[in-house]
Structures are given as C-alpha cells and as structure tokens.
PASEBA-1860 file (N, C-alpha, C; in nm, 3 decimals):
! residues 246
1> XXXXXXXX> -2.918/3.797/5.830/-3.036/3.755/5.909/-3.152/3.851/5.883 ~ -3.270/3.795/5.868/-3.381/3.883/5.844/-3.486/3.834/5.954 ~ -3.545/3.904/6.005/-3.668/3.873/6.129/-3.800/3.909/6.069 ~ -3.872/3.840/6.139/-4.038/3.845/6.098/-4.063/3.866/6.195 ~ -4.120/3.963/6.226/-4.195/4.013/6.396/-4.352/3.944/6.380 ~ -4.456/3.880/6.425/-4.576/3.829/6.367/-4.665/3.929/6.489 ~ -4.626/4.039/6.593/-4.657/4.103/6.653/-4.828/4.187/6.606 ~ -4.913/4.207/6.704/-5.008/4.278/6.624/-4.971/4.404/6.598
9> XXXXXXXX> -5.040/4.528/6.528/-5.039/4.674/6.518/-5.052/4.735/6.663 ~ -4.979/4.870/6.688/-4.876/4.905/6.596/-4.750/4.880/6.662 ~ -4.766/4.753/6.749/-4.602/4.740/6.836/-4.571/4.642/6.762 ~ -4.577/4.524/6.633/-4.500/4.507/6.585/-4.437/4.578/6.467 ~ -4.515/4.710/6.448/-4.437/4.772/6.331/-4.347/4.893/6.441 ~ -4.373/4.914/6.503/-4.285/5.004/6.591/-4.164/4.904/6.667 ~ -4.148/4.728/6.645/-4.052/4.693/6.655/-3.958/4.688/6.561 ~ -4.033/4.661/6.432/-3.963/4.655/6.284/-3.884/4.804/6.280
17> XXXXXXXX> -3.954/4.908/6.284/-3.922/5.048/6.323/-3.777/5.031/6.346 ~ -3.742/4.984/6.522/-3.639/5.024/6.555/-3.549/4.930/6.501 ~ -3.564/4.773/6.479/-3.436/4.659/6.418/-3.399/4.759/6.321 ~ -3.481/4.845/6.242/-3.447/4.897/6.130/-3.337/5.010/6.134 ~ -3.395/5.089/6.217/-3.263/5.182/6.289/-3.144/5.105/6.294 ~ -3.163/5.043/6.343/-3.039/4.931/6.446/-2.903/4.872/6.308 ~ -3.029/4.898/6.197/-2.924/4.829/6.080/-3.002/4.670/6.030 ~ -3.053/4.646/6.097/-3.156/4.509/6.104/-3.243/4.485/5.965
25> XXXXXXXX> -3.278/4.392/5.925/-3.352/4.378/5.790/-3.475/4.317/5.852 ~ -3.605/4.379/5.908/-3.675/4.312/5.967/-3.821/4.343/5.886 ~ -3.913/4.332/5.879/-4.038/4.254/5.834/-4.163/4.262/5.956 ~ -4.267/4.331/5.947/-4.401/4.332/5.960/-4.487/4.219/5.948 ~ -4.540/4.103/6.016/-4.621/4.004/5.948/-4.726/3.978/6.076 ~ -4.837/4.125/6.063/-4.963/4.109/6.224/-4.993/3.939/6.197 ~ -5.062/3.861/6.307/-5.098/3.736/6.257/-5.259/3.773/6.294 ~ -5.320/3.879/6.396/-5.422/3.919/6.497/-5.411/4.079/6.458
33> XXXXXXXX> -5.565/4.115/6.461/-5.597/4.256/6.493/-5.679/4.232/6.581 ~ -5.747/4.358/6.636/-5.823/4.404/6.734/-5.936/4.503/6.685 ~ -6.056/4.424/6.767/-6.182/4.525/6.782/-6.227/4.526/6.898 ~ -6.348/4.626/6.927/-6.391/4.680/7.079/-6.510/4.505/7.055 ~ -6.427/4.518/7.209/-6.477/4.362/7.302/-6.676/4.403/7.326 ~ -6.738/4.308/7.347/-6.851/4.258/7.406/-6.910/4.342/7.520 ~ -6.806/4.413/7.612/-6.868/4.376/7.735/-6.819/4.594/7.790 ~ -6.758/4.642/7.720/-6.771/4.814/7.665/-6.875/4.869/7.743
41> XXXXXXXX> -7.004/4.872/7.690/-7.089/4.948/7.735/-7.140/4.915/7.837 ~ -7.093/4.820/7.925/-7.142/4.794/8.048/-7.064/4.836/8.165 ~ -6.896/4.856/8.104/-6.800/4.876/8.191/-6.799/5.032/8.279 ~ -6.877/5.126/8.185/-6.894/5.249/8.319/-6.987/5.228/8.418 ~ -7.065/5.138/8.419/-7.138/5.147/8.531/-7.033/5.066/8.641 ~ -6.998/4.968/8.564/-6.917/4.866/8.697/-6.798/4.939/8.747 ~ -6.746/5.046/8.705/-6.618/5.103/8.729/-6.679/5.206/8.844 ~ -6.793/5.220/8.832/-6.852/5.321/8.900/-6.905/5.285/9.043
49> XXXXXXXX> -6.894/5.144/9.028/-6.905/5.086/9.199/-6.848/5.015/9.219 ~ -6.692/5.045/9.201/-6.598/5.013/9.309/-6.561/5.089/9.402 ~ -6.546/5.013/9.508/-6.500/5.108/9.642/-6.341/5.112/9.648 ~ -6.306/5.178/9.772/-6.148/5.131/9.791/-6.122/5.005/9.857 ~ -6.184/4.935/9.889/-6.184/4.779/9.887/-6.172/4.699/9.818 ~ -6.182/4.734/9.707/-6.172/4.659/9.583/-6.023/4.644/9.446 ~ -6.067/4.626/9.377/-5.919/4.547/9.282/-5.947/4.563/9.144 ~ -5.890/4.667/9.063/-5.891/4.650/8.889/-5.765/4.623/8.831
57> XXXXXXXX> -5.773/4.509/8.785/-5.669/4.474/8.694/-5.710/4.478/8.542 ~ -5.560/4.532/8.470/-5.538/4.559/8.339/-5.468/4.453/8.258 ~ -5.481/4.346/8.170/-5.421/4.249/8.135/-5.342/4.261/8.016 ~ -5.379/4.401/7.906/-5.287/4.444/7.835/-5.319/4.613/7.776 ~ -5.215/4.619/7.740/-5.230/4.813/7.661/-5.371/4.790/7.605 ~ -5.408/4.656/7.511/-5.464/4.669/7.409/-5.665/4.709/7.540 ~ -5.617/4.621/7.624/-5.775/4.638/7.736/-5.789/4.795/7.773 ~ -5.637/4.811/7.821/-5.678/5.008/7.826/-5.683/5.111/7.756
65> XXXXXXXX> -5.676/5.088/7.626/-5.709/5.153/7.493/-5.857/5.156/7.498 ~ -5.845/5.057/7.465/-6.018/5.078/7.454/-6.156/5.063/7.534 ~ -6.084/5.022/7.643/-6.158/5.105/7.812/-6.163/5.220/7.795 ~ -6.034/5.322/7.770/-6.021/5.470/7.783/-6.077/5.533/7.689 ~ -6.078/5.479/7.565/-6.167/5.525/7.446/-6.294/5.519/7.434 ~ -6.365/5.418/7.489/-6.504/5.363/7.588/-6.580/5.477/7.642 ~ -6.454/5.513/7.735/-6.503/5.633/7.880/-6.482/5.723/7.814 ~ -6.439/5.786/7.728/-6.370/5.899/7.685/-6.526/5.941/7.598
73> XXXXXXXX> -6.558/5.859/7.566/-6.653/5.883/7.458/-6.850/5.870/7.549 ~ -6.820/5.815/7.639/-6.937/5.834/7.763/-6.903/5.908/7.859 ~ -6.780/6.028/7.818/-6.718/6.118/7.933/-6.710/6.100/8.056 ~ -6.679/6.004/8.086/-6.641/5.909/8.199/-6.510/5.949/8.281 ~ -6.457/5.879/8.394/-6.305/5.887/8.412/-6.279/5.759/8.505 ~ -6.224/5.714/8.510/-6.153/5.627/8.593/-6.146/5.626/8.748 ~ -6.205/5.550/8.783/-6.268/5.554/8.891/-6.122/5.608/9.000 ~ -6.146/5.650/9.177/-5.988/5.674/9.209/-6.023/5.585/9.308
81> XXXXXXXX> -6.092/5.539/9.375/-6.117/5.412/9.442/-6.049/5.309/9.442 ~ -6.082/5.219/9.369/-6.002/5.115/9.364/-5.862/5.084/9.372 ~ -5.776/4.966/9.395/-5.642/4.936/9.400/-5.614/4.904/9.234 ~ -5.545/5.015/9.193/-5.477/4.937/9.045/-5.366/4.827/9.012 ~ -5.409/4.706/8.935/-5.291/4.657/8.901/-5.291/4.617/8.771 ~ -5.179/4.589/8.687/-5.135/4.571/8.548/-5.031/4.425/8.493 ~ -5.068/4.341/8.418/-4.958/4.269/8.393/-4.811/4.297/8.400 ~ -4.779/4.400/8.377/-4.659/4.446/8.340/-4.650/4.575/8.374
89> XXXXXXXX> -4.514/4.616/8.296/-4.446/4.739/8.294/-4.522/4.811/8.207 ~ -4.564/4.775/8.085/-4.586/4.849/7.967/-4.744/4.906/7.981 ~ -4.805/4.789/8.000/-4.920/4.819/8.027/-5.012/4.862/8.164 ~ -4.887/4.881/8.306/-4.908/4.954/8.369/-4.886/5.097/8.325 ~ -4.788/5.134/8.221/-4.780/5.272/8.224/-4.883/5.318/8.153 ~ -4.930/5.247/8.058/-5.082/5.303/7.945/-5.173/5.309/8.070 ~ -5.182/5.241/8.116/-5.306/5.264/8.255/-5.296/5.403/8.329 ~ -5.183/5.398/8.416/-5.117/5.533/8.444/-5.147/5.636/8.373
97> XXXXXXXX> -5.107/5.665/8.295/-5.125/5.791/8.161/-5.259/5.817/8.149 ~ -5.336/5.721/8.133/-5.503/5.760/8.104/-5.551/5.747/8.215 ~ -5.533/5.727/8.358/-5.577/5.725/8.466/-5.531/5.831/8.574 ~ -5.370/5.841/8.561/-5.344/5.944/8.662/-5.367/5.882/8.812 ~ -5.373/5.720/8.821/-5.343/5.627/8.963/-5.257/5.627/8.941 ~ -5.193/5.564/9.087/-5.092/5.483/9.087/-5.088/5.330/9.010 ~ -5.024/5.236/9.008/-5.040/5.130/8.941/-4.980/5.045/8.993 ~ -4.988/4.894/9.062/-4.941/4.757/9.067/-4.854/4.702/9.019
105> XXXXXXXX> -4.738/4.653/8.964/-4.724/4.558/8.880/-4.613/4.428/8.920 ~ -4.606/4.343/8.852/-4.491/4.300/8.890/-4.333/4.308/8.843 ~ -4.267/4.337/8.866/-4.158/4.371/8.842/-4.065/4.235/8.800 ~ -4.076/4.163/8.757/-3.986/4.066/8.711/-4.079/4.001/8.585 ~ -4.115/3.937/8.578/-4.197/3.866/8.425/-4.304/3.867/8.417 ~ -4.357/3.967/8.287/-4.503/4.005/8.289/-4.620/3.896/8.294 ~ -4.602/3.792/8.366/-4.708/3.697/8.381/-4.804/3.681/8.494 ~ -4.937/3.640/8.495/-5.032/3.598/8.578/-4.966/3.553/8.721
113> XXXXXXXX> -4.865/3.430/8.709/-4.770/3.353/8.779/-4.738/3.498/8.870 ~ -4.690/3.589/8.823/-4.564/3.633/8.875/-4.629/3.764/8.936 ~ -4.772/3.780/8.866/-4.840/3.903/8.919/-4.898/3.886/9.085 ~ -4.937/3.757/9.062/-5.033/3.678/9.190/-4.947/3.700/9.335 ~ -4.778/3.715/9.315/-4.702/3.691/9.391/-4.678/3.805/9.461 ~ -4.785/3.899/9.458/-4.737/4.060/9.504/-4.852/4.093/9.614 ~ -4.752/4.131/9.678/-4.833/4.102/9.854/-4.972/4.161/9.903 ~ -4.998/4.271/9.837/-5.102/4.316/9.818/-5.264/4.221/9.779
121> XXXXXXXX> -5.229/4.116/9.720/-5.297/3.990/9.650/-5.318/3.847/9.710 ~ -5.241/3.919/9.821/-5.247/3.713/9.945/-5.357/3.741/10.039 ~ -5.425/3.853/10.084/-5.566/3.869/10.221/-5.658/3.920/10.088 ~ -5.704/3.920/10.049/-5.810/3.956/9.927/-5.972/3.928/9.989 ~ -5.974/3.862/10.079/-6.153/3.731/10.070/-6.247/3.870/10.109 ~ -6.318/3.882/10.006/-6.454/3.927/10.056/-6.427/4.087/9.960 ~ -6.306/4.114/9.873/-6.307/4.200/9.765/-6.331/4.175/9.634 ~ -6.404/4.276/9.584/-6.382/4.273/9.445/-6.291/4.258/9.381
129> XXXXXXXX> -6.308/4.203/9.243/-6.195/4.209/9.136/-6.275/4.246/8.994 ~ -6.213/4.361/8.949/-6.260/4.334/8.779/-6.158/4.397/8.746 ~ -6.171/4.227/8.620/-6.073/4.200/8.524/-6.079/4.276/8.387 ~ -6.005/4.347/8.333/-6.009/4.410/8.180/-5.954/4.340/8.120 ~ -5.987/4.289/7.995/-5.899/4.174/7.906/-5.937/4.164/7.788 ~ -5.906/4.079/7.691/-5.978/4.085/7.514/-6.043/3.938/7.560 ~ -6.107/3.881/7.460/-6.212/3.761/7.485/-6.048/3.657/7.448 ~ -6.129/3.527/7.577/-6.035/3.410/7.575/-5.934/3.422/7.668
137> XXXXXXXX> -5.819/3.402/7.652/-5.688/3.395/7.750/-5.714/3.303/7.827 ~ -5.561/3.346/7.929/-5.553/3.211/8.073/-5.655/3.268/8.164 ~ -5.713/3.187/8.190/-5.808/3.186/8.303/-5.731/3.173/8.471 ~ -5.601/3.163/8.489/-5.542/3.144/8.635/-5.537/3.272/8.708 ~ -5.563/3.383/8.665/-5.550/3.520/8.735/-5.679/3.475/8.816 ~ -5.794/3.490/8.748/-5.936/3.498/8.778/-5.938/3.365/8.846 ~ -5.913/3.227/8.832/-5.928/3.150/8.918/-5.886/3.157/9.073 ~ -5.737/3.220/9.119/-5.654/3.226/9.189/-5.738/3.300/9.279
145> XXXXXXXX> -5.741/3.445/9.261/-5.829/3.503/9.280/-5.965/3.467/9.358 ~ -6.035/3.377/9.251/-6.167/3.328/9.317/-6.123/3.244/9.466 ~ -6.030/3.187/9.410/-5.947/3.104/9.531/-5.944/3.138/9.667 ~ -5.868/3.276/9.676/-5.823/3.354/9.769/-5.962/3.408/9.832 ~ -6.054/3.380/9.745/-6.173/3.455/9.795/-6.287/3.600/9.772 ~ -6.184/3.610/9.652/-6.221/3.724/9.589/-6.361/3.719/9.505 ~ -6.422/3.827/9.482/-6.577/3.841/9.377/-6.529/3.860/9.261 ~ -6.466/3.802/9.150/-6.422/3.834/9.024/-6.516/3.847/8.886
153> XXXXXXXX> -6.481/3.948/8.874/-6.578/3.982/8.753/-6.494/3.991/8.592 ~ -6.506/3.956/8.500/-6.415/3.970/8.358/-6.471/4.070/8.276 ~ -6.440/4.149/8.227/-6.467/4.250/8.136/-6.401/4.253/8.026 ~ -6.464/4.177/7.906/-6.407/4.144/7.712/-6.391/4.370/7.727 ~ -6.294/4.428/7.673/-6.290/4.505/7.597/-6.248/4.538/7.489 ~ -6.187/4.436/7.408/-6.147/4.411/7.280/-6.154/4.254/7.246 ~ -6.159/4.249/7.123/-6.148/4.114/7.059/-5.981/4.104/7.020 ~ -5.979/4.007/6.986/-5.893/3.946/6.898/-5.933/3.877/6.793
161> XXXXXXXX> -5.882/3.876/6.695/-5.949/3.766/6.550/-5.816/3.799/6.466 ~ -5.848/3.624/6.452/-5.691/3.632/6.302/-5.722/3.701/6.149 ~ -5.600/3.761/6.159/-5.586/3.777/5.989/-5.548/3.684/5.901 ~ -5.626/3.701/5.766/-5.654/3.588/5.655/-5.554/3.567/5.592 ~ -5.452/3.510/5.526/-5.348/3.521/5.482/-5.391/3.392/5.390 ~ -5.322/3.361/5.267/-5.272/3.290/5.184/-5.138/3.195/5.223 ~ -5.141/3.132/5.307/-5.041/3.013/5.377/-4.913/3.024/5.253 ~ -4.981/2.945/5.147/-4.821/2.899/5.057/-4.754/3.050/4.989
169> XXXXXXXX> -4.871/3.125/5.008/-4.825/3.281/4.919/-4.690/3.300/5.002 ~ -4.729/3.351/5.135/-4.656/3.438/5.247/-4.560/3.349/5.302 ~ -4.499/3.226/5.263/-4.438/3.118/5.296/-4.277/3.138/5.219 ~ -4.364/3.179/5.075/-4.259/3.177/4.952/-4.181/3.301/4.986 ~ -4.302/3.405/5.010/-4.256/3.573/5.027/-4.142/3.574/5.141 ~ -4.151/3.522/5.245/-4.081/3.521/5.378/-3.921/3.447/5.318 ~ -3.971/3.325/5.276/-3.855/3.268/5.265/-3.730/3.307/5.178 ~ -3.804/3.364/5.037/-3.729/3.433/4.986/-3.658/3.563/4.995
177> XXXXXXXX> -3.699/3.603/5.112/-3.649/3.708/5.167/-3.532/3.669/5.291 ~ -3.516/3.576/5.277/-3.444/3.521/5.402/-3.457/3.523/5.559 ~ -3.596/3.544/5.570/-3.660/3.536/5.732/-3.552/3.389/5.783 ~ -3.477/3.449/5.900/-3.412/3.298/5.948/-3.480/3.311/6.119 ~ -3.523/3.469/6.173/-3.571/3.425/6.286/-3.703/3.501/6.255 ~ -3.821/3.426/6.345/-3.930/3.458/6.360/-3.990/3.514/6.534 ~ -4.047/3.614/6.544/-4.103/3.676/6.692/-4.246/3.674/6.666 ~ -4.263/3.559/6.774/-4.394/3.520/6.801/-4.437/3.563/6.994
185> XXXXXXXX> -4.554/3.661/6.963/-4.569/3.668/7.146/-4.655/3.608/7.207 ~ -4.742/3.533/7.147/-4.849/3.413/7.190/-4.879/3.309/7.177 ~ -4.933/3.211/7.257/-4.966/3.104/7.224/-5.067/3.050/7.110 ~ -5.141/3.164/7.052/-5.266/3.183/6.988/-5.188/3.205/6.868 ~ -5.103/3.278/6.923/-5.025/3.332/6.753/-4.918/3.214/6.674 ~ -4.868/3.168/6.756/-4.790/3.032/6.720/-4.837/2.947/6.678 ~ -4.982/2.882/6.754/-5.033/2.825/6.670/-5.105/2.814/6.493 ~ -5.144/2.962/6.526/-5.194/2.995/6.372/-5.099/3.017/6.303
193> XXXXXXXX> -4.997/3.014/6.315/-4.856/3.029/6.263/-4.832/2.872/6.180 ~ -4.800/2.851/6.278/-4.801/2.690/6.246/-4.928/2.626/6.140 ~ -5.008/2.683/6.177/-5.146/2.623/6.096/-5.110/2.642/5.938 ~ -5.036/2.799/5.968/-5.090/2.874/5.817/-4.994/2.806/5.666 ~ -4.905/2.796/5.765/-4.791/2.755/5.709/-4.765/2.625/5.614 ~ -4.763/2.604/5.483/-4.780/2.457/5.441/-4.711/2.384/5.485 ~ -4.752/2.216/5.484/-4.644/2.123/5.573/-4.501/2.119/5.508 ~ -4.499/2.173/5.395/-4.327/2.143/5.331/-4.258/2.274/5.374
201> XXXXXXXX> -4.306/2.377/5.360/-4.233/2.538/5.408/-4.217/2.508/5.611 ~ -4.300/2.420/5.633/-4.354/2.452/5.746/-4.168/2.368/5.790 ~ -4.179/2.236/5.760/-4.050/2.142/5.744/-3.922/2.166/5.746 ~ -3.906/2.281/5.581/-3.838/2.325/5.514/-3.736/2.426/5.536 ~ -3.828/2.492/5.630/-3.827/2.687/5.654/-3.840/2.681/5.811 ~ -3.979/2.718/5.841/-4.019/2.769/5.922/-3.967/2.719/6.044 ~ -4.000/2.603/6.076/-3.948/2.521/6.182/-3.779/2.555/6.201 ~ -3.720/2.524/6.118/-3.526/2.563/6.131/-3.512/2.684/6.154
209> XXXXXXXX> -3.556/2.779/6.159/-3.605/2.906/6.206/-3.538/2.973/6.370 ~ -3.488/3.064/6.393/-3.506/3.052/6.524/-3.609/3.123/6.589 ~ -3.664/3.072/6.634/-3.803/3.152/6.708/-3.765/3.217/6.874 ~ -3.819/3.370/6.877/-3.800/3.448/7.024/-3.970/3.417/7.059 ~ -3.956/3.389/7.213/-4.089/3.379/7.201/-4.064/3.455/7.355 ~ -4.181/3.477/7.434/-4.150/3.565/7.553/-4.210/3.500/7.687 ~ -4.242/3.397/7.662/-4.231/3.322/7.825/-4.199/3.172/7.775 ~ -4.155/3.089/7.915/-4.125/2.947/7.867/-4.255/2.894/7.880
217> XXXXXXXX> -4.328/2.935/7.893/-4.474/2.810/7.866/-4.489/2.827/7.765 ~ -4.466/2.993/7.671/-4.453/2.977/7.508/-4.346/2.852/7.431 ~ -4.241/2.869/7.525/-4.121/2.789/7.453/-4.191/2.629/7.448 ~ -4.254/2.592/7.599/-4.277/2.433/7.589/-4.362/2.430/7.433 ~ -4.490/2.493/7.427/-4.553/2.466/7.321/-4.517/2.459/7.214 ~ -4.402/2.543/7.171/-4.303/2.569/7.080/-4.212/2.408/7.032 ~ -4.171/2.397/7.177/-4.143/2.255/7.136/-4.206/2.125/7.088 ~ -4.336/2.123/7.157/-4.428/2.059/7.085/-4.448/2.057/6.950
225> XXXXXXXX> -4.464/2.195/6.917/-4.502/2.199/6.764/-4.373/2.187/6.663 ~ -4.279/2.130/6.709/-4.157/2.107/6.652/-4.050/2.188/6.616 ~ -4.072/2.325/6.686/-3.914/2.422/6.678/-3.815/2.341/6.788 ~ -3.680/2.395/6.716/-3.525/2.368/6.786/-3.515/2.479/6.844 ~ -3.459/2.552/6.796/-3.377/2.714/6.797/-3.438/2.778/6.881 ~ -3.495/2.806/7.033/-3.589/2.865/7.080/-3.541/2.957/7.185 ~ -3.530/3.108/7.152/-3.494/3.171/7.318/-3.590/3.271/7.332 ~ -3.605/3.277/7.461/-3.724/3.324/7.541/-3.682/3.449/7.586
233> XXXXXXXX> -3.746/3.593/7.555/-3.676/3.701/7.598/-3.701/3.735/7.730 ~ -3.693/3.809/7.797/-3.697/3.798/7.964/-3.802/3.914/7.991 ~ -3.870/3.961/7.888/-4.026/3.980/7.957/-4.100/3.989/7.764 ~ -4.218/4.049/7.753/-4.266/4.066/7.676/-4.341/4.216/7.597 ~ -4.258/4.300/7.663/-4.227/4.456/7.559/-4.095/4.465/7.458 ~ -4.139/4.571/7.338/-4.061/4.538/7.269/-3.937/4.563/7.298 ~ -3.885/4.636/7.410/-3.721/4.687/7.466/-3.676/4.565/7.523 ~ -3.768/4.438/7.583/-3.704/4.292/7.565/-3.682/4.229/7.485
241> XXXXXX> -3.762/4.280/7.393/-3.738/4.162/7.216/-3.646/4.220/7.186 ~ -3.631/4.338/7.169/-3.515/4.432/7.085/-3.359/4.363/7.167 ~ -3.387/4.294/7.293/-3.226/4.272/7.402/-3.218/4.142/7.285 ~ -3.325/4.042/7.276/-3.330/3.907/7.269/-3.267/3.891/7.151 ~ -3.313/4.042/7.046/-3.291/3.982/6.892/-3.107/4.034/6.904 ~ -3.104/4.074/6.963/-2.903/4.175/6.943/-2.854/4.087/6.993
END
C-alpha cells in the first residue's frame, strides 16, 4: 500500500514524515499553499478593541501563523481581554503558544457544528465576535453567531490558492507508484482533486482508491463525486490520520 497525503505544507510532509517512520511508503502531493490574507493590516487595530465581553475565534493553525507573524512584525501582542476559542485541539494549542491565553475548544470533532455546542456560546446577544480565517470557507460559525445575536466580524489572514499541476503527468506518477489510498482534508481539495485528474485515471485509479477524509460532510461529497472506499478519521490532525491510516 502506498498513500498520497494531498495535505498542504508542512503538515502534510510532517505526515509523510511519520507513515515513513512507521515503515509506510507514503508520498507528499500539497494540492493548496498559503499567503498572508487581505484583511492583516487592519487586524491590530481590531484586536485592540476588544473588551472582556467579547469573543476571538481561531479557525485554523494556518489563521494564527500569520496573525502572530502580522503582530510580531507591528510589535503587537494579543490582546488578554477577550474570550478565546479555536476549532480544535491543534489549533487551539498554536493559539495558546503565541498568546499565552487560555483557549476554548471543542473536544470531540474539530467542526463549526460541534464548536457552537459549548456553553459558553448559547447567551452571546449584544457581544462581539472576530473571526480569524483564510478567504472563503463555511459560513455557519459566523451565521449562528449572528443568530444568537452576536456583532461578527471576519478577518481573511491568509489565502488559499491551488497549485498548478499537470493532471495526466501526476496521474501516471501516482499510479505507478502504487498510491491505493489517498488523504484528502477538504472539500476544496477533493474537488480539485477530482478536477485534476483525467477522466480515464480518474475511472481507472483514482476513484478505486481508498480515500481518508476527516469529517462525514467530506465523505457525503466524496460520494457524490464517485468514491466507494471511504473512512472518515475521527478528527482532523495528523495523530487522527496517522489512527485512520494503521
């Protein structure tokens, strides 16, 4: 068995990393990199008037990288005001580390769904919220939110944009290498996956494939786009992919 991690830098090469330890024959293939988001140089002032009434959420490592690199470089710090919260485990702890708060998170599946459900987040009306995030995503955090009554604000601090690839090149390369499972962690990424892929490799290969993907709203889409083989790891850091792929 050989795996294709399609993960961006550098947590899908620090997953390849460890399959490799493990004895694993695994494969590097970013589908997305990252640049500093739109909305950067506006974010020290807004960090700078929040009260303790208010709400910052972190939506991935990749938003507090380059928030902290942002401030770091307008010698800034992180406000201590506000209530912190984080999608997850992983990217509550990058928050943590460059912040020195405490941090939010939810403790069972790093999703929007599952974040909303933390009690701290049900009396909200008449607080702030700003959101850290890359441009695009689900919009249900920030809706919910508005819902409850909250002032929500979004803050782009990184982009996302696909990498260019040669479809039938990297089709042949994979296959002949015997990629039989593929790790996909987005909906964005699956699709361009699917795109890149010619319709006969796509048929042939790719699809018979077994694909890890890390939530089931990934899996439904998954099914749509015509995979069988589909298991869903039970959150979305790589110490869950690493359970999913063993």
């Amino acid at each position: 068995m050989s795996i294709l991690v399609t993960r961006p830098s550098p947590a899908g090469e620090e997953l390849v990393s460890r399959l490799r330890a493990l004895g694993q024959e695994a494969w590097s293939f970013p589908l997305i990199e990252f640049t500093p988001g739109r909305d950067l140089s506006r974010l020290p002032e807004a960090l700078a008037t929040l009260t303790d009434n208010d709400l910052l959420f972190a939506l991935s490592q990749h938003a507090v990288s380059f928030a902290h690199a942002h401030l770091e470089r307008q010698r800034e710090k992180w406000p201590a005001e506000p209530r912190y919260f984080a999608i997850g485990r992983t990217t509550a702890l990058a928050l943590h580390t460059v912040s020195g708060h405490d941090i939010r998170y939810p403790l069972d599946r790093e999703i929007s769904e599952v974040l909303l459900q933390l009690p701290e987040l049900q009396n909200i009306a008449g607080k702030r919220a700003l959101i850290l995030r890359g441009n695009g995503g689900r919009e249900l955090l920030g809706e919910t939110l508005t819902t409850r009554g909250a002032d929500v604000a979004f803050y782009e601090c990184y982009q996302r944009s696909a990498k260019h690839y040669d479809g039938a090149e990297e089709a042949m390369r994979w296959q002949s290498r015997g990629v039989t499972t593929v790790v996909v962690t987005s909906g964005e990424m699956l699709q361009q996956l699917t795109a890149l892929i010619p319709q006969w490799y796509r048929e042939n290969w790719l699809l018979r494939c077994r694909l890890i993907v890390v939530s089931e709203r990934l899996a439904h889409l998954a099914r749509e786009l015509g995979w069988q083989d589909i298991q869903v790891a039970d959150n979305a850091d790589n110490d869950a992919l690493l359970r999913a792929l063993q």
